[in-house]
Structures are given as C-alpha cells and as structure tokens.
N, C-alpha and C positions, 0 to 999 in steps of 0.2 A: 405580369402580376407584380406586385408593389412588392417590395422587400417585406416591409414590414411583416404584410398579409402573408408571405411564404413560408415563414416560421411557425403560422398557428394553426392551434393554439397552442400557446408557450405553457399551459397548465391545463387538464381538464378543469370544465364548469363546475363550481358551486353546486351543491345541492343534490349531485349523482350518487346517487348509492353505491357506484364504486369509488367514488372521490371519498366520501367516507371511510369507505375499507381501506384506502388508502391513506389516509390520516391516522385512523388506528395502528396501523401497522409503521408509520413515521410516531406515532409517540410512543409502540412498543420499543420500537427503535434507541428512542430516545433514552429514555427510564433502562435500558439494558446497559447500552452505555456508558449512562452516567455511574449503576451499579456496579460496572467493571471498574472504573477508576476510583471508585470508592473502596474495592479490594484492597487497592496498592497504595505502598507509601509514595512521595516523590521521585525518592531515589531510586526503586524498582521498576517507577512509569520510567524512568531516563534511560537505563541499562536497556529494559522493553523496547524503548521505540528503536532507539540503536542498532540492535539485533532487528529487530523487522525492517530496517531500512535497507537491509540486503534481502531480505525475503521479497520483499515491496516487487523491488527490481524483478529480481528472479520471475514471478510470476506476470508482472505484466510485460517484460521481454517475451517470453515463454509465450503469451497469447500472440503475439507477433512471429509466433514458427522462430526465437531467437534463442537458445539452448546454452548457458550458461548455468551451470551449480552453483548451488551458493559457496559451496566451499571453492570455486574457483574465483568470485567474486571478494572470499575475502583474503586468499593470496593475493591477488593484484591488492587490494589494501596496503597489506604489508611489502608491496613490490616485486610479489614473485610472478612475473606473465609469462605465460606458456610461449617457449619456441614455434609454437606453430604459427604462423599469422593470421587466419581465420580465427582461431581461439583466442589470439591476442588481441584482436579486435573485439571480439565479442566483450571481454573482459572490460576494455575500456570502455564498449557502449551500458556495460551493467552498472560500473563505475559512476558515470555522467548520469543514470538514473537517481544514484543512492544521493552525488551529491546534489543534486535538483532536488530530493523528498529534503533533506538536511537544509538545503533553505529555504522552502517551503517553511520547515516546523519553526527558524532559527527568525526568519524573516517577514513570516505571511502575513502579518498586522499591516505592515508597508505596504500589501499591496492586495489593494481590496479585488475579491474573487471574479468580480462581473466586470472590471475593466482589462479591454483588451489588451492594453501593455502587459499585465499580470502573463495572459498568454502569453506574449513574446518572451519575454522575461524567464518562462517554464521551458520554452523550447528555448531560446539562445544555450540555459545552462545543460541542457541539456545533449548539445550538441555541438558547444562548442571545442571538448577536449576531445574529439573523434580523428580520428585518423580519414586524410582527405579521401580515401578509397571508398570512406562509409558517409562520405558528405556528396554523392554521386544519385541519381536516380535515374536508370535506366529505365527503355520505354522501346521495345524496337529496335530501332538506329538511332535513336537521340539518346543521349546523356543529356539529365538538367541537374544545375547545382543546388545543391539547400546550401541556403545559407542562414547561419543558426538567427533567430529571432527573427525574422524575415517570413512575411505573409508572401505566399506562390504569387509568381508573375506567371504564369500561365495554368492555361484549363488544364483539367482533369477530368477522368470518368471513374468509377471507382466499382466495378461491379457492374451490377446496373445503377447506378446511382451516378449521374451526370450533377457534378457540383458547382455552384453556383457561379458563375465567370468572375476569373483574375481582377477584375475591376469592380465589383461588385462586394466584395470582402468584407471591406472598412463600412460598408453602408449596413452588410449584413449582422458585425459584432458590434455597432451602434443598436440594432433595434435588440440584440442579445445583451447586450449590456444593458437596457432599460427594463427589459422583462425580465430578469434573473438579481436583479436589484435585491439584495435577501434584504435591503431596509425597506421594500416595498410587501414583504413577507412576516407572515406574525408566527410563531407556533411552531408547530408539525408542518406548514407550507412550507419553511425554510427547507427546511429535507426534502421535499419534493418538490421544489425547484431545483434543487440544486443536481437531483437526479433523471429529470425534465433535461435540466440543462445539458446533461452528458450527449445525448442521445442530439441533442441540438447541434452543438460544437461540430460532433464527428460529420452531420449532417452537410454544415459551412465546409467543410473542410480546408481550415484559414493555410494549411502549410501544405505546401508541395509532398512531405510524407514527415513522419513521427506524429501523427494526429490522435492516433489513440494512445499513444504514451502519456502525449500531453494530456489528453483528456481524463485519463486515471488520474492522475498527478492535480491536475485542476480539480476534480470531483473530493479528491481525500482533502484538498486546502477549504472546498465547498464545506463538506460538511467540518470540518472542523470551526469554519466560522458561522454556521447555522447552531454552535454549541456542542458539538461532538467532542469534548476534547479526548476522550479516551481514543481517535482516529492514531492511527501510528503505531498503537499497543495491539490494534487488530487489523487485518490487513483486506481490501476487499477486493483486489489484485487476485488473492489467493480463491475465493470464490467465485470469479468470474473465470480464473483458468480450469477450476475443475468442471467448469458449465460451458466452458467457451461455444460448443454449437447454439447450444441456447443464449449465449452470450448475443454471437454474431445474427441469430435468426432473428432475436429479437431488434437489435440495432438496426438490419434490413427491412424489418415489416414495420418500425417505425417511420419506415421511409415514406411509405405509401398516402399516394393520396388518399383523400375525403370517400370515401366510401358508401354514397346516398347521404340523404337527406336523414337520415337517423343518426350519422356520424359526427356529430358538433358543426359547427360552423366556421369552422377556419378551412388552409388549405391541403394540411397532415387529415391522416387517419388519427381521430380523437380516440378510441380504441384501442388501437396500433400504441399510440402511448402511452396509456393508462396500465396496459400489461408490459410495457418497457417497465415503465416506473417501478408496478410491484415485483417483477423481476429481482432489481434492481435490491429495494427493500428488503426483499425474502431473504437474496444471498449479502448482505450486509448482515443482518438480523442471525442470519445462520453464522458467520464470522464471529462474530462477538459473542456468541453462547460457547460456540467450538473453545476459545481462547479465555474466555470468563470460566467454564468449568474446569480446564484445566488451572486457571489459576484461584482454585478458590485454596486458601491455605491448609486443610486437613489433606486437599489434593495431592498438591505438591510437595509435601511436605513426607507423606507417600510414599512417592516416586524416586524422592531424593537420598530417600533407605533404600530405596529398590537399587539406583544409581551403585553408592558404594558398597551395597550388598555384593552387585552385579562385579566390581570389581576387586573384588574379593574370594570372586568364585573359581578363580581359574580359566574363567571363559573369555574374558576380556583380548583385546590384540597386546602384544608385547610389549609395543610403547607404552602403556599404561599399567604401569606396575601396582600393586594393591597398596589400598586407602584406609586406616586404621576408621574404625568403627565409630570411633570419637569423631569423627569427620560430621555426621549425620546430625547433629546438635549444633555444630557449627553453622552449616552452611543452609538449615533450616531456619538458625535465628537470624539470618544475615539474609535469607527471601523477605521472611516478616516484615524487619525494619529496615530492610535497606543496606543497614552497615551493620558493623560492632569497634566494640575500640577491644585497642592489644589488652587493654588491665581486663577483659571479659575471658583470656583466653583460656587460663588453669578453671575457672568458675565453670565454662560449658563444658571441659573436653574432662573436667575430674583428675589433670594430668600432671604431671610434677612438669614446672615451667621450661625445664631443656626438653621433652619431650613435646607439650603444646607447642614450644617455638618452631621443631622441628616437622608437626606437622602442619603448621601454619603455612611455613616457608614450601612447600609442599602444592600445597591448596592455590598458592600466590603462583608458583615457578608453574601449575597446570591449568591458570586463569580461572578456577574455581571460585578467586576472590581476587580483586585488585586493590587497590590504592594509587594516591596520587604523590603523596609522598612518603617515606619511611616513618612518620607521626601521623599522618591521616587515621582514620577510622580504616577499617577494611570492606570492601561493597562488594553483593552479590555480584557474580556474573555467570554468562551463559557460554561456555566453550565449546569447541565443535564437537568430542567429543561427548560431552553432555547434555546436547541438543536433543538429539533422538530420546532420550528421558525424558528429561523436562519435558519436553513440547511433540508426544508422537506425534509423527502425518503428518507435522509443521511443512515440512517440503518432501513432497512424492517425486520418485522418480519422473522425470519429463518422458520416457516412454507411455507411461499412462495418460498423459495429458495433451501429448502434439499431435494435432489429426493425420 
C-alpha cells in the first residue's frame, strides 16, 4: 500500500454531519480560549505558563506509568535531587520535558509544526540531558539505544499495532507533513488537523520510544500555532491523564482499518477518527473551562481570602506562620495587573510604611510576590504552598490516575 494512502484520511470528508459537530466544537474551542487569555494581563499569562510548564510534565509523564510530583520536579529546579537513583532519574526525565515545553513557547515560530525536524528537535531536547541508563530500550534480550533526535533504525510492534518499517519513516512524515500543513487549513480545520494529527504521529511511530511525549508536546506547539495562544495557561496533558483509558482506547481504535464501504474511503477507520478527534476536543474544551473558571477575578480573588484567612487559622503546617490580613488586597491587586509598584504599598495595606515594608518582605521571602530587582514593580506568583488554593485539583495525587 503507498504511504501516502496508509495514513487516510488525514481528516474526515467535508459535508458529514459529524465533521460539523466537530467544527463546532473546534470553534467552541476556540472562542473559550481566546476568552481565557482575555481574563489575564501579560504578566499573569507569563507567571501561568511557567507554573504549568511543570504541571505539563507531570501529567504527560504520569500517562507514560512515569510518577514524578510536581513538587519534586520543582526541587530538581532548584537542584535538590533525591538520593535515590530511580527518583533521580525520574526528576531529570520531568526536567527535559519542562525545558522542551520552555522552547517550544520561547522558540516555536522557528519551527513550523508539520515539519519533521520540529519532531526531531522535540525529542533531541527532550532527551538529551537524560542519564544514559534512561537512553536504553529494552526488548527481551536486546538493548537498543535512543539516541536523542534520531528517527528508529529498527522495527517495532507496539501492541497490536506493527509500525510502519525503519526505512519507511521519512517517506511517511513527508506525506504527514503535507497533510497537516495548517497553511493548507482555514478556520476551526486548523484544530482538527492538528488533533487528526496526534493520533497520526503516534500511529508513525518516527522514534524508537518517547513518542507520545513527543506527540503532546507537538500537539500544545499544534495548536498554539492554529491560534490557541492561551495553550500553556491550560494544560491538555492534565486531561488526557484523568481519561487515560479513554485516552489509549481511543488512540488504538484509531488504529483500525477501513471498516466497509460506509467507512470513507481511505486506509484508517474514518470513524475510528472522527471520535479520536472529538475526544480530543471534549477534553481540551473541558481544560480550559476547568482553568478559565477558576481564574476568572471575583474567583480568585476568593480564594486568596480564603488562602490567608486559612493561614491564620491555626491550622496551617508550622512552616508557615500567619499572614496579616492586609495581605488579601495586596496579592489580589497584584493577580489583577500582574504587578504593583512599592509607592502602592501604605495605599493597599492602610498600613504605616515599616509595617507594609515588613509585610511585603514577608509575601517576597514566601514567593507570594517576586521581583527582578529591588526597584522592579512586584509580580504575582504561585508558591507551592499556595498552589492547592489558587488552583484546587490542579494536580491529583498519581494513585488516582496510574492504571
């Protein structure tokens, strides 16, 4: 069978009344999106994507049976790795995710979505700071190496799913590369190619293993350049690990061939795809409401009384000793705009100036609020501690989630 023909249809047909439903729900898509980023100032989307760029990880490791917390993801940040070696490795493999998403966001203009160096590019960074024990693929008796940005030199089976032969690769992300073309796409298609696409990729399966990391990773750069730019602020990593059987079953039965002469006309099941896709859609769609409602400002704003209410109560852990109540004006006007400057500080907190300074310094020394230098403005931020407020549910414990 011709390459070309193995991959179709790269989209369902025009004109199906599920292709519809499916357009509908990529402009639903859209318009939510775009509403979420219209919530936020700049500086709010910056500190947002930041903090999800270890959530990111977290979850689509996590889909991979890889168990990494976030808060152990952001000790290796700051260079604290766990003694163990298993966990030390883990850390760095969650590491090599976040900074992969970080150039993706820093970078992704350079390197348009549908060309396959972009792949290589996602996996090399993605694997090239790994400890060589996790650059190993066992099989049996054989050991084969990854080596980072490098398409497999040998077969795979993957399941049931026998993929497409070592030599066959580069013929097959040519004909993926012309069909995923999002300048060949107008509208709401860009969205669902882009989500076509995923289902595609893992199908090729261009790397000896890390395929579906790469392929999250390539799907959030996807839609971000079909116009998503609120992707980063919500994460769809996180909804595909709370669905992962539906995840995986659905990625399998897109495997499937053509199913009679009612099923399109390509070599897939046009069916098989068309419920990948809305899959796909649903829990995106579900991601960005999750994370839009919580951050709409009466919300959070909220919560952030709730926050130093809570620690104030006496019920808080030791390390966190209580937060004067003037706190709660501060760090609401500083989600709003992003920042405040110092001359704001007596104005919010009502407080004679050694007192505001003292609990400024306070809010700064528990990352409440950063700055970049001691004149900067001072910027929202999300500390681990104040995670579980701001953002319930943001990250479930991984016993809930790993099958």
């Amino acid at each position: 069978m011709a390459i070309q023909h193995s991959l179709t249809p790269y989209l369902p047909r025009l004109g199906l009344e599920a292709m519809k439903r499916l357009q509908n729900k990529a402009f639903a898509l859209s318009n939510d999106a775009a509403a979420l980023a219209g919530l936020l100032s700049p500086t709010v989307q910056k500190v947002l994507t930041g903090h999800m760029e270890v959530i990111n990880s977290y979850y689509s490791n996590l889909i991979e049976g890889h168990h990494t917390e976030p808060s152990e993801v952001r000790a290796a940040q700051r260079g604290d790795y766990s003694s163990d070696p298993a966990k030390r490795n883990l850390q760095q493999e969650s590491l090599a995710h976040v900074n992969a998403q970080r150039f993706l966001w820093n970078h992704g203009d350079e390197h348009p979505y549908q060309q396959p160096d972009t792949l290589q590019k996602i996996h090399e960074i993605t694997f090239k700071d790994l400890p060589a024990e996790m650059l190993v693929v066992r099989g049996g008796s054989k050991e084969i190496q990854i080596i980072p940005g490098q398409f497999r030199s040998s077969d795979v089976e993957v399941g049931k799913h026998l993929a497409p032969e070592h030599g066959e690769i580069k013929g097959y992300l040519n004909a993926f590369s012309e069909a995923y073309d999002l300048r060949r796409h107008g509208g709401a298609d860009k969205i669902l190619a882009v989500m076509a696409a995923h289902h595609r990729l893992v199908w090729i399966h261009p790397f000896i293993d890390g395929n579906g990391r790469v392929a999250r990773l390539h799907t959030d750069l996807g839609l971000r350049q079909a116009g998503l730019k609120s992707v980063g602020i919500w994460c769809l990593s996180r909804g595909l690990a709370k669905r992962v059987d539906e995840y995986k079953g659905a990625l399998q039965d897109a495997d499937s061939d053509r199913r009679g002469d009612t099923d399109g006309r390509g070599a897939r099941s046009e069916a098989a795809l068309i419920t990948f896709i809305e899959f796909m859609l649903d829990t995106a769609i579900d991601q960005v409401k999750y994370i839009g409602e919580l951050l709409k400002p009466n919300q959070m704003r909220r919560r952030i009384a709730a926050y130093v209410q809570y620690r104030n109560s006496g019920l808080a852990a030791r390390e966190l000793p209580p937060l004067r109540e003037e706190a709660i004006p501060v760090l609401q006007h500083a989600f709003v705009l992003g920042e405040l400057e110092r001359s704001e500080m007596t104005q919010l907190t009502g407080l004679q100036l050694s007192s505001a300074r003292k609990l400024f310094q306070q809010l700064k020394e528990e990352g409440l609020l950063t700055e970049t230098s001691h004149k900067s403005p001072l910027y929202w931020a999300i500390p681990e501690h104040a995670e579980p407020w701001y953002f319930p549910d943001l990250s479930s414990p991984a016993a809930k989630l790993l099958p």
